[in-house]
PyMOL Python script that loads the backbone (N, CA, C, O; Angstrom):
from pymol import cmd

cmd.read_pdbstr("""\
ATOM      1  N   UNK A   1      77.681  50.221 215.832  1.00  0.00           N
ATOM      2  CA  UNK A   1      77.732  48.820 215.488  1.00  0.00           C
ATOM      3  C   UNK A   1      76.600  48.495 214.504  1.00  0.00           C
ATOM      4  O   UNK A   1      75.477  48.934 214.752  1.00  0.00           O
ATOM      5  N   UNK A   2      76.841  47.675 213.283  1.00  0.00           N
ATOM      6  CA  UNK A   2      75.997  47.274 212.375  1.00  0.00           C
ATOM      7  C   UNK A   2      75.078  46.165 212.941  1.00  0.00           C
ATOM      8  O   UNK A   2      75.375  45.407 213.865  1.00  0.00           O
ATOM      9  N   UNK A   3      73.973  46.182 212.281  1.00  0.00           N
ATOM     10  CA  UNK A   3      72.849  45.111 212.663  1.00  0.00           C
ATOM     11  C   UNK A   3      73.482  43.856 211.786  1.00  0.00           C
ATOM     12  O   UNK A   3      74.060  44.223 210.764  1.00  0.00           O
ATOM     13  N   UNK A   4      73.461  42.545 212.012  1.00  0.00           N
ATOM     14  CA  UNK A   4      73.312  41.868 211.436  1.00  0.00           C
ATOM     15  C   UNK A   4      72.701  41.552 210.340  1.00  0.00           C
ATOM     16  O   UNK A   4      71.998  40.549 210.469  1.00  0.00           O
ATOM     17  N   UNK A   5      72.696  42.120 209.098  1.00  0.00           N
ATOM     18  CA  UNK A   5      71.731  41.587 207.951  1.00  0.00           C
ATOM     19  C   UNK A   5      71.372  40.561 207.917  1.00  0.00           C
ATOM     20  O   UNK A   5      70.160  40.434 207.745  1.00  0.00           O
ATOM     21  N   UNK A   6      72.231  39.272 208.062  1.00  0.00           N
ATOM     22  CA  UNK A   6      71.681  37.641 207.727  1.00  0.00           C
ATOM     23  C   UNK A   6      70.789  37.065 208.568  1.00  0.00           C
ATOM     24  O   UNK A   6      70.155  36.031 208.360  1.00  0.00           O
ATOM     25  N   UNK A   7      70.747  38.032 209.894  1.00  0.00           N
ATOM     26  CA  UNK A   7      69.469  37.410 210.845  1.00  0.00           C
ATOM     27  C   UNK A   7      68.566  38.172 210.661  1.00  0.00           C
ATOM     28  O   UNK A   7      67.598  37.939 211.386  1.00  0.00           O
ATOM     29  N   UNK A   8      68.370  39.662 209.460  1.00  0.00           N
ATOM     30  CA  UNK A   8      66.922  40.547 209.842  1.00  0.00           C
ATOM     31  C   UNK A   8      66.386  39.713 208.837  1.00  0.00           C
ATOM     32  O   UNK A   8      67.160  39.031 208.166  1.00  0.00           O
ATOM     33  N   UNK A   9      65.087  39.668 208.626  1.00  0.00           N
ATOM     34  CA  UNK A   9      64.087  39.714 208.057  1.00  0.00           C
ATOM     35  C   UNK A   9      64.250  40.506 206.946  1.00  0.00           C
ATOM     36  O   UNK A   9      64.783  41.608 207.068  1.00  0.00           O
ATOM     37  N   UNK A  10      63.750  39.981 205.547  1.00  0.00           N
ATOM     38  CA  UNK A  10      63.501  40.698 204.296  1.00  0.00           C
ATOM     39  C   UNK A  10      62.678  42.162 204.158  1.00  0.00           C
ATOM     40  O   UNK A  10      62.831  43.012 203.281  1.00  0.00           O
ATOM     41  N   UNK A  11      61.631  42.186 205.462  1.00  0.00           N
ATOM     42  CA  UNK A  11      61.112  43.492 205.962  1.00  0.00           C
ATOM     43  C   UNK A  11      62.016  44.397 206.672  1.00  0.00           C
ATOM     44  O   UNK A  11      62.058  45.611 206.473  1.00  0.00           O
ATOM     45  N   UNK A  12      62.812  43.690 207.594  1.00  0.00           N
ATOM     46  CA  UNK A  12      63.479  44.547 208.582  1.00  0.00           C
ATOM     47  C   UNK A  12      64.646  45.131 208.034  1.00  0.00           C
ATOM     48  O   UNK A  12      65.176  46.226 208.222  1.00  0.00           O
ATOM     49  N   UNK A  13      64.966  44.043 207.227  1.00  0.00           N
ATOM     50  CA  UNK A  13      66.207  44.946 205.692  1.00  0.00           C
ATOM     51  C   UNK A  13      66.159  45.608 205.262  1.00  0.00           C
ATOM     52  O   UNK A  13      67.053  46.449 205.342  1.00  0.00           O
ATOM     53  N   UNK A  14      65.019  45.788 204.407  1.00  0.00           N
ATOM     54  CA  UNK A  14      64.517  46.674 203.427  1.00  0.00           C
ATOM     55  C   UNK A  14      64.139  48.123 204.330  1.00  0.00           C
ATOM     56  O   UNK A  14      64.292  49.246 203.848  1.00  0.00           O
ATOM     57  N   UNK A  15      63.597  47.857 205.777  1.00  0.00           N
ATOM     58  CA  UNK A  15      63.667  48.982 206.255  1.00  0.00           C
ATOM     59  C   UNK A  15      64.470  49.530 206.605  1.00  0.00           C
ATOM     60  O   UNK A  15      64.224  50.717 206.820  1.00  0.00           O
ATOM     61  N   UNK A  16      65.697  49.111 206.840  1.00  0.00           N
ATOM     62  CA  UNK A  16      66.884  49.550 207.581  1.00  0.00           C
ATOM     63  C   UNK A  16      67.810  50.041 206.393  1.00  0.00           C
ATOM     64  O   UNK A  16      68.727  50.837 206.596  1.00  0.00           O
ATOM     65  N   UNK A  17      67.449  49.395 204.838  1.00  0.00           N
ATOM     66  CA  UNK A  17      67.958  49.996 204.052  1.00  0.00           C
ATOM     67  C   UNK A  17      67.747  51.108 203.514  1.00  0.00           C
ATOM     68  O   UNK A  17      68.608  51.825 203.002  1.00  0.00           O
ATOM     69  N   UNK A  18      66.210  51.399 203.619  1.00  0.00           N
ATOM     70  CA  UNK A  18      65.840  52.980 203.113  1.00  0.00           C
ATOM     71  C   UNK A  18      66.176  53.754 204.472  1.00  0.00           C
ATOM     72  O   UNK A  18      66.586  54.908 204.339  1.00  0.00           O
ATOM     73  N   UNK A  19      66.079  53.375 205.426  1.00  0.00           N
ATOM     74  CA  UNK A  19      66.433  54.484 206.594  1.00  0.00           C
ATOM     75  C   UNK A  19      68.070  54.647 206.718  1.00  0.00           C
ATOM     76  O   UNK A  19      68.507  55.414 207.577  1.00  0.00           O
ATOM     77  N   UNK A  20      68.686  54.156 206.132  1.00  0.00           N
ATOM     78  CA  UNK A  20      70.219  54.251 205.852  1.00  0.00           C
ATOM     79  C   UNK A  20      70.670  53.839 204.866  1.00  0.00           C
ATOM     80  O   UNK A  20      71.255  52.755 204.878  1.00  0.00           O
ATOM     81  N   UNK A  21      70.533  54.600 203.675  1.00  0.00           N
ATOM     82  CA  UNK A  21      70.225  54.721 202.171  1.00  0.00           C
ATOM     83  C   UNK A  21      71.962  55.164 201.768  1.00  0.00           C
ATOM     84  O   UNK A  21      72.100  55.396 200.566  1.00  0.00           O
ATOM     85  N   UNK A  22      73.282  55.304 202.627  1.00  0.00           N
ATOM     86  CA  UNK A  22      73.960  55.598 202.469  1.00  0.00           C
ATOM     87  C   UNK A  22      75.179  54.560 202.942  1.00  0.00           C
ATOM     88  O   UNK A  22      76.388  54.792 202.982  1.00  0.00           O
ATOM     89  N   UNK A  23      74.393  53.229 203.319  1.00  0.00           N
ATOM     90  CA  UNK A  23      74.620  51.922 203.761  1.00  0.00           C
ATOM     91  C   UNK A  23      74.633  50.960 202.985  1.00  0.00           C
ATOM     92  O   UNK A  23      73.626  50.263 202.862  1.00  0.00           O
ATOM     93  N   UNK A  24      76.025  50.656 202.141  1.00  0.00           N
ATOM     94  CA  UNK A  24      76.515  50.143 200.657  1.00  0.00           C
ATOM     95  C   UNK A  24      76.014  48.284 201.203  1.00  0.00           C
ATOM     96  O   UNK A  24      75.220  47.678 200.484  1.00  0.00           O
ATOM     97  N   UNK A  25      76.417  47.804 202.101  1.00  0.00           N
ATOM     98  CA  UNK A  25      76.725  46.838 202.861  1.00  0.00           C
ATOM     99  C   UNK A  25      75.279  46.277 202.725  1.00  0.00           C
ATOM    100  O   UNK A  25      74.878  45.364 202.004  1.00  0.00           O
ATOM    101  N   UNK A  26      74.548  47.121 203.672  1.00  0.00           N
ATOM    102  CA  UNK A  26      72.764  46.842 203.635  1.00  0.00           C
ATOM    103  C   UNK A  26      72.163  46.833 202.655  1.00  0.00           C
ATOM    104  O   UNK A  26      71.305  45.951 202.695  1.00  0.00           O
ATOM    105  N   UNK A  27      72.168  47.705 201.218  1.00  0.00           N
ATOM    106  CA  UNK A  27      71.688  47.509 200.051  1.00  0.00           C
ATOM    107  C   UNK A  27      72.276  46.189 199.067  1.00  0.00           C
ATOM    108  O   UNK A  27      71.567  45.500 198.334  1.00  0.00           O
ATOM    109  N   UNK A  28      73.412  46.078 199.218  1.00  0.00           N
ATOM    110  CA  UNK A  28      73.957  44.403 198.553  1.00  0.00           C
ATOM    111  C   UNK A  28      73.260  43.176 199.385  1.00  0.00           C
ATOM    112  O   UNK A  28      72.926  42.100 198.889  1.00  0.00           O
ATOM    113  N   UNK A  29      73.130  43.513 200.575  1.00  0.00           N
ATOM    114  CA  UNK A  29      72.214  41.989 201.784  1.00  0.00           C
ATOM    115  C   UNK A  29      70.727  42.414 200.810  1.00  0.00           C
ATOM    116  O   UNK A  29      70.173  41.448 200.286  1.00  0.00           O
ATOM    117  N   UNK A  30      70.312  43.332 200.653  1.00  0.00           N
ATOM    118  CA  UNK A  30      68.957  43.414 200.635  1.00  0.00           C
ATOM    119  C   UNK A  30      68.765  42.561 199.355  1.00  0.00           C
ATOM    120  O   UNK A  30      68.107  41.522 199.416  1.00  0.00           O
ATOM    121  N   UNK A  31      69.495  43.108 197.856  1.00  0.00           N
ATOM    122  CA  UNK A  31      69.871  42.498 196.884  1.00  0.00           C
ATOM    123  C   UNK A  31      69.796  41.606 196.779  1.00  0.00           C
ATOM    124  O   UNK A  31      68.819  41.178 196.164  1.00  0.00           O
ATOM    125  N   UNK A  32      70.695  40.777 197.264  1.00  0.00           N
ATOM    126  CA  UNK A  32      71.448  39.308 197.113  1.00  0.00           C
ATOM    127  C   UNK A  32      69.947  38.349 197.531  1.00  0.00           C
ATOM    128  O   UNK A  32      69.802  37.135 197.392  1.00  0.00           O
ATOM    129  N   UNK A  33      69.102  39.197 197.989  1.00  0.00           N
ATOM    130  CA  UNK A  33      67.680  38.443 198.128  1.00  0.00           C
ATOM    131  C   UNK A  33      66.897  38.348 197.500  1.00  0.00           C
ATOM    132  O   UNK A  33      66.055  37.453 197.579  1.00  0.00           O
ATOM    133  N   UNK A  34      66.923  39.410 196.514  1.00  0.00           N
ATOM    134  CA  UNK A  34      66.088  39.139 194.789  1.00  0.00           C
ATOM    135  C   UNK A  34      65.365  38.082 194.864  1.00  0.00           C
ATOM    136  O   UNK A  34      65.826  37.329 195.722  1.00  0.00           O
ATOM    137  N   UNK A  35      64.416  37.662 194.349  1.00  0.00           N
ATOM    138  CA  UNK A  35      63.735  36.469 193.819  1.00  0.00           C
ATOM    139  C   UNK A  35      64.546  36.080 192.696  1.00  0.00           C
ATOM    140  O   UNK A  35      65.024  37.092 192.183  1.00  0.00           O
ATOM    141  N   UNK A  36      64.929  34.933 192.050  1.00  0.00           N
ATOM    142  CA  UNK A  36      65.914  34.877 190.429  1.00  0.00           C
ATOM    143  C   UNK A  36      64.305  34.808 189.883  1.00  0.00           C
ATOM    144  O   UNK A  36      64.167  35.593 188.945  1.00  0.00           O
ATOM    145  N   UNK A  37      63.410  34.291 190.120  1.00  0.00           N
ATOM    146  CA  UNK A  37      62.166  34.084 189.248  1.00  0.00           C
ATOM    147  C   UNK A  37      61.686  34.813 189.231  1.00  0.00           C
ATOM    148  O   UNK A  37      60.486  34.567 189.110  1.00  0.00           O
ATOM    149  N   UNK A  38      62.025  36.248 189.320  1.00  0.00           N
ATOM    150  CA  UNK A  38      60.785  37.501 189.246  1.00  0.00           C
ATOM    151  C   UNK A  38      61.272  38.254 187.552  1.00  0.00           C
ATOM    152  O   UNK A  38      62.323  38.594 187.007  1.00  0.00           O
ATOM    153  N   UNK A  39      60.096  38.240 187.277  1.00  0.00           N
ATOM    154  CA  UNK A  39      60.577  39.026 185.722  1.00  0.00           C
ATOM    155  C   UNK A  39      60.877  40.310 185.508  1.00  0.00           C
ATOM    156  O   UNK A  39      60.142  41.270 185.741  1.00  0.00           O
ATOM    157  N   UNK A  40      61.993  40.327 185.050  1.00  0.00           N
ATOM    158  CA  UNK A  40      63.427  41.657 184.739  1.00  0.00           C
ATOM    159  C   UNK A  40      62.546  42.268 183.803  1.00  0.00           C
ATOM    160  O   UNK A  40      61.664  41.626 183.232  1.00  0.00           O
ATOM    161  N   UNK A  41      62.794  43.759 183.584  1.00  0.00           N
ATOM    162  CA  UNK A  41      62.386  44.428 182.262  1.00  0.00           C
ATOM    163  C   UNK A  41      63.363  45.264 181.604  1.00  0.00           C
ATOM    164  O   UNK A  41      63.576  46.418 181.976  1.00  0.00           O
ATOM    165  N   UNK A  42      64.105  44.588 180.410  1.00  0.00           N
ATOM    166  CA  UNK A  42      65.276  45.415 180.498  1.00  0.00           C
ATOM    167  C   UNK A  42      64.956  46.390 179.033  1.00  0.00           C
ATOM    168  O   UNK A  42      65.152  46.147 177.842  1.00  0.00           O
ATOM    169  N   UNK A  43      64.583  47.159 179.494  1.00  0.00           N
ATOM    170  CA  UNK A  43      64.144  48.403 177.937  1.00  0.00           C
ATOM    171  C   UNK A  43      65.645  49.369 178.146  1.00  0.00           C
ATOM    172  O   UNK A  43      66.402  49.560 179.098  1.00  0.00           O
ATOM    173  N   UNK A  44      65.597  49.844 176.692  1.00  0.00           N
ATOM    174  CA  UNK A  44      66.733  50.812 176.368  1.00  0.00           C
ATOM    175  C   UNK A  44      66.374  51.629 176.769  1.00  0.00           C
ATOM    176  O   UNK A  44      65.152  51.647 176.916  1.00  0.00           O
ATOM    177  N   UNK A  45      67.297  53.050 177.291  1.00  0.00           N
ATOM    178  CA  UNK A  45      67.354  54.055 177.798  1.00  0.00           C
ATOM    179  C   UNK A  45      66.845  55.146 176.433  1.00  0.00           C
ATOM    180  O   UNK A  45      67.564  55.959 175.852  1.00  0.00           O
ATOM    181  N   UNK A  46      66.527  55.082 176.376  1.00  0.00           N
ATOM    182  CA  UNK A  46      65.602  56.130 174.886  1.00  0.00           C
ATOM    183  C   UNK A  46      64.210  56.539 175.075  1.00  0.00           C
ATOM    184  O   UNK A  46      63.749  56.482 176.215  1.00  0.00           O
ATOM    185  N   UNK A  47      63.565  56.899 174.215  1.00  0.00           N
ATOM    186  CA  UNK A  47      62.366  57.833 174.422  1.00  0.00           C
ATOM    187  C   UNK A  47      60.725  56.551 174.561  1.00  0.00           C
ATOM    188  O   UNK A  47      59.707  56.536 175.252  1.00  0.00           O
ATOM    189  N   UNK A  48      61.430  55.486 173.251  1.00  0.00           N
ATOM    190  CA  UNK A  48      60.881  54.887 172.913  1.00  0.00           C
ATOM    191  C   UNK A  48      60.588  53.760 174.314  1.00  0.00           C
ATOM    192  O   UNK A  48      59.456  53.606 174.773  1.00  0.00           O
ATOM    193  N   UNK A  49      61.757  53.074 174.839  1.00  0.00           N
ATOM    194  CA  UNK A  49      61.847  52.444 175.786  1.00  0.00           C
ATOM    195  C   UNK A  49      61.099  52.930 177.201  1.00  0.00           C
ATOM    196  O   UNK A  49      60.433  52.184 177.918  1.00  0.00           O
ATOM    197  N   UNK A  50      61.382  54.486 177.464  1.00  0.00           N
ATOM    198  CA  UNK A  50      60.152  55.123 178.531  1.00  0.00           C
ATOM    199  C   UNK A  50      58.737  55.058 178.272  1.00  0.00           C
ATOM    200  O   UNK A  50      57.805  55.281 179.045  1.00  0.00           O
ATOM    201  N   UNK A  51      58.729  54.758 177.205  1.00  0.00           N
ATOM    202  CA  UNK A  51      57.256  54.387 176.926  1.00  0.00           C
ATOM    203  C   UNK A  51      56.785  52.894 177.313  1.00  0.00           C
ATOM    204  O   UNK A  51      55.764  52.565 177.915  1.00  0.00           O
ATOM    205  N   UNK A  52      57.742  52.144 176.834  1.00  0.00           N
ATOM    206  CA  UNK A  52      57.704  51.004 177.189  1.00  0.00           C
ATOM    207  C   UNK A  52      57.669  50.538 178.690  1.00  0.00           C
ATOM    208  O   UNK A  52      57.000  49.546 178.982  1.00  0.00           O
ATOM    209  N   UNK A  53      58.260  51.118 179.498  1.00  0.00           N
ATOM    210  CA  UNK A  53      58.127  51.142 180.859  1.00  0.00           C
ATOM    211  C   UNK A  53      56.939  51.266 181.284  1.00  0.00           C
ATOM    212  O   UNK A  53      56.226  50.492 181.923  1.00  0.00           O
ATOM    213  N   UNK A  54      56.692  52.774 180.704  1.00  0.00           N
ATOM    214  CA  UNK A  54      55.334  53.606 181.389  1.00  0.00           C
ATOM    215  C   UNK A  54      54.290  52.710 180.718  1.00  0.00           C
ATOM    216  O   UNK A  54      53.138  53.074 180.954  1.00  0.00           O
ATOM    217  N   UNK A  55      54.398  51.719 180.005  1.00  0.00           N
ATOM    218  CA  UNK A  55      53.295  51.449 179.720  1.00  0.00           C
ATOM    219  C   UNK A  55      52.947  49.736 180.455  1.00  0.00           C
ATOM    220  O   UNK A  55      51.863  49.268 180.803  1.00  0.00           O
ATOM    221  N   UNK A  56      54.395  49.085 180.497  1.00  0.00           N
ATOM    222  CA  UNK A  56      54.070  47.917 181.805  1.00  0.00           C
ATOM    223  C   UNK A  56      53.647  48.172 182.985  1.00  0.00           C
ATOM    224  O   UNK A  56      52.931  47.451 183.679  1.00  0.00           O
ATOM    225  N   UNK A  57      54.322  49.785 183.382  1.00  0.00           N
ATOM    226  CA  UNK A  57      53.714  49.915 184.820  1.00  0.00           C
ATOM    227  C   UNK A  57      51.823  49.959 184.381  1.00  0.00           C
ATOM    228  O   UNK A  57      50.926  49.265 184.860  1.00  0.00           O
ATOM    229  N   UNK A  58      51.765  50.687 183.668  1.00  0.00           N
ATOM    230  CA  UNK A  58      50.438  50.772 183.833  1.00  0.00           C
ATOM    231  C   UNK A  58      49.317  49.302 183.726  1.00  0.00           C
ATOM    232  O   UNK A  58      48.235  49.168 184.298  1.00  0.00           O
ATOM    233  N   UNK A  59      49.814  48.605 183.063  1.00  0.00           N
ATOM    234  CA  UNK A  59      49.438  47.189 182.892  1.00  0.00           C
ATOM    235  C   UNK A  59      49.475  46.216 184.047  1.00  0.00           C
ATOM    236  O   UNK A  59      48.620  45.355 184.259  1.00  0.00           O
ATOM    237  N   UNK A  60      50.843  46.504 184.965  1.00  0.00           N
ATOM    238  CA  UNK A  60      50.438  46.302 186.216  1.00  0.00           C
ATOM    239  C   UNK A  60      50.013  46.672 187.364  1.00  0.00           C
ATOM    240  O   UNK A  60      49.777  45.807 188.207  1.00  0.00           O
ATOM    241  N   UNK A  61      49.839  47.905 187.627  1.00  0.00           N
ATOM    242  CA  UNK A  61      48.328  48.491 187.637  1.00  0.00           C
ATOM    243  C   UNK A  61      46.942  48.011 187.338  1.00  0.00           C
ATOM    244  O   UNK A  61      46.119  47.655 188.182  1.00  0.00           O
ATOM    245  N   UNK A  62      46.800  48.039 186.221  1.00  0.00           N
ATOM    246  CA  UNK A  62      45.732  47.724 186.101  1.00  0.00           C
ATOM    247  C   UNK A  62      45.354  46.061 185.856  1.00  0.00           C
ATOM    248  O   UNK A  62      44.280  45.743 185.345  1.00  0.00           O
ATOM    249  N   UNK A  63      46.504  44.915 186.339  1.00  0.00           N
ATOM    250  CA  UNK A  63      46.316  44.110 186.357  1.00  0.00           C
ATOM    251  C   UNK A  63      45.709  43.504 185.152  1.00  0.00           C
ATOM    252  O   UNK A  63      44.694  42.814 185.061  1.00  0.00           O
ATOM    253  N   UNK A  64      46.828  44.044 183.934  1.00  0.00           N
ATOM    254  CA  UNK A  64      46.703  43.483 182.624  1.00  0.00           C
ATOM    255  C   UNK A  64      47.895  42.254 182.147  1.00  0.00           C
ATOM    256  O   UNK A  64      47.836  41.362 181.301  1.00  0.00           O
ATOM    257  N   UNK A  65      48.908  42.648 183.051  1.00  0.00           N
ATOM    258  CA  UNK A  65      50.274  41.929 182.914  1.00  0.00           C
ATOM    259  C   UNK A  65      50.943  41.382 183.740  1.00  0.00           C
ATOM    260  O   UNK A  65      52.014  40.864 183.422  1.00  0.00           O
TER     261      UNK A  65
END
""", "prot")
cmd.dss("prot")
cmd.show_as("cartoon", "prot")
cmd.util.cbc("prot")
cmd.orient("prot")
């Protein structure tokens, strides 16, 4: 029997989603919880764009961005 997603917790989701990572159902609940106000990074799949990634992560990291 499935857990209820709409009553766990955004923690208890997210855990239940990596511990059953093969659980289509639990990863769309987890989803559908997104923040809409959190900022997307949408870089092209190219050489140039992995740079671009690797280089926001590092910025947030180091709490530049």
């Amino acid at each position: 029997m499935k857990p209820d997603f709409a009553t766990m917790s955004k923690a208890e989701l997210r855990a239940y989603a990596l511990e059953h990572k093969e659980d289509l159902e639990a990863l769309r609940a987890l989803m559908s919880r997104r923040d809409p106000k959190a900022i997307r990074y949408n870089f092209p799949n190219t050489e140039e764009g992995r740079e671009q990634i690797k280089a926001a992560i590092k910025g947030k990291i180091e709490g530049s961005l």
